[in-house]
C-alpha positions in Angstrom: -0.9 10.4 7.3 2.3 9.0 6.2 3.6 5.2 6.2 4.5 3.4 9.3 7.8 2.5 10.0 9.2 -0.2 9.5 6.5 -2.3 8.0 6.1 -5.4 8.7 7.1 -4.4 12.3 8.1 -5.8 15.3 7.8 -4.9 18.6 7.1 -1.3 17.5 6.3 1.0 14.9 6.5 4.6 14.2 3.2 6.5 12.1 4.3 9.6 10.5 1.6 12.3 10.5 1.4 15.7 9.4 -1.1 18.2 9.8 -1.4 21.3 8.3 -3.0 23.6 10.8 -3.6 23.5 14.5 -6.5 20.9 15.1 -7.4 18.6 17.7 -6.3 14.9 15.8 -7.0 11.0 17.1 -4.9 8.5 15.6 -6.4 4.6 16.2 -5.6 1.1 15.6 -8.1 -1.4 14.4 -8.5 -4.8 13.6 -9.6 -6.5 10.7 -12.7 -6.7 11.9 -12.9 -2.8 12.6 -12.7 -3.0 16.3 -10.6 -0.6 18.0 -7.4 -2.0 19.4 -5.8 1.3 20.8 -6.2 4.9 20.3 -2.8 5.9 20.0 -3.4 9.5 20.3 -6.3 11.9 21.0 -5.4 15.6 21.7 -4.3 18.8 20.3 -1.7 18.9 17.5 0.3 21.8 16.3 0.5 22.4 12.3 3.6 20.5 12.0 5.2 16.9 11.5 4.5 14.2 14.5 5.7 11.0 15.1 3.6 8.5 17.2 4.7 5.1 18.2 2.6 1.8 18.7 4.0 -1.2 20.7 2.2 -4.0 19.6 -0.2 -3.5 22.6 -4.0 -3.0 22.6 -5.6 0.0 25.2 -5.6 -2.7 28.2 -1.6 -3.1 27.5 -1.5 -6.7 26.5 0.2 -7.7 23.0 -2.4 -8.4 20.1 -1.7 -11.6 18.0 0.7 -11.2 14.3 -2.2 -9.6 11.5 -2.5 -6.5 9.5 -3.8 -3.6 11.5 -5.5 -0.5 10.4 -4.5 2.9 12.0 -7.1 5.8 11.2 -5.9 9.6 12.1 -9.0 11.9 12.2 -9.1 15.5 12.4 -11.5 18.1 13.5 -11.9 19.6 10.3 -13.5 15.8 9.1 -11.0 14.8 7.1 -10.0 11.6 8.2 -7.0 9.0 6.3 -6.4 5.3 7.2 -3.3 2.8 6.2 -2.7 -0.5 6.9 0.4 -2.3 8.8 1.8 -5.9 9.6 2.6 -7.1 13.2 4.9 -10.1 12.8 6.1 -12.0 16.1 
């Protein structure tokens, strides 16, 4: 799980991820308070680099408030990784 770009972001942000082997991976934002915002991904991913994009925008599509957000990627082999981001409006 690499470092979102750019950070701080605004409107949207792209997550780097790379994942070794073939696995079935789910990427998620939280908030603060370590409720889920919006599973970005959730799917098969071939061993490889993959870039996934975030708009600002929780799973119901409306914009969540400026904060630091938390996006987790989680693999099937249990590993999981997490990093933190900035939404500035």
């Amino acid at each position: 799980l690499g470092n979102n770009f750019p950070n701080p972001f605004n409107p949207t942000t792209t997550i780097p991820v790379a994942v070794p082997r073939a696995s079935v991976i789910t990427l998620t934002v939280y908030n603060l308070l370590g409720e889920a915002v919006r599973v970005v991904y959730n799917g098969p991913a071939e061993a490889g680099r993959h870039w996934f994009s975030w708009d600002g925008r929780n799973d119901a599509g409306r914009s969540v408030a400026s904060g630091v957000y938390l996006y987790k990627l989680t693999a099937t082999t249990g590993q999981s990784f997490a990093r933190k981001m900035i939404l500035v409006k």
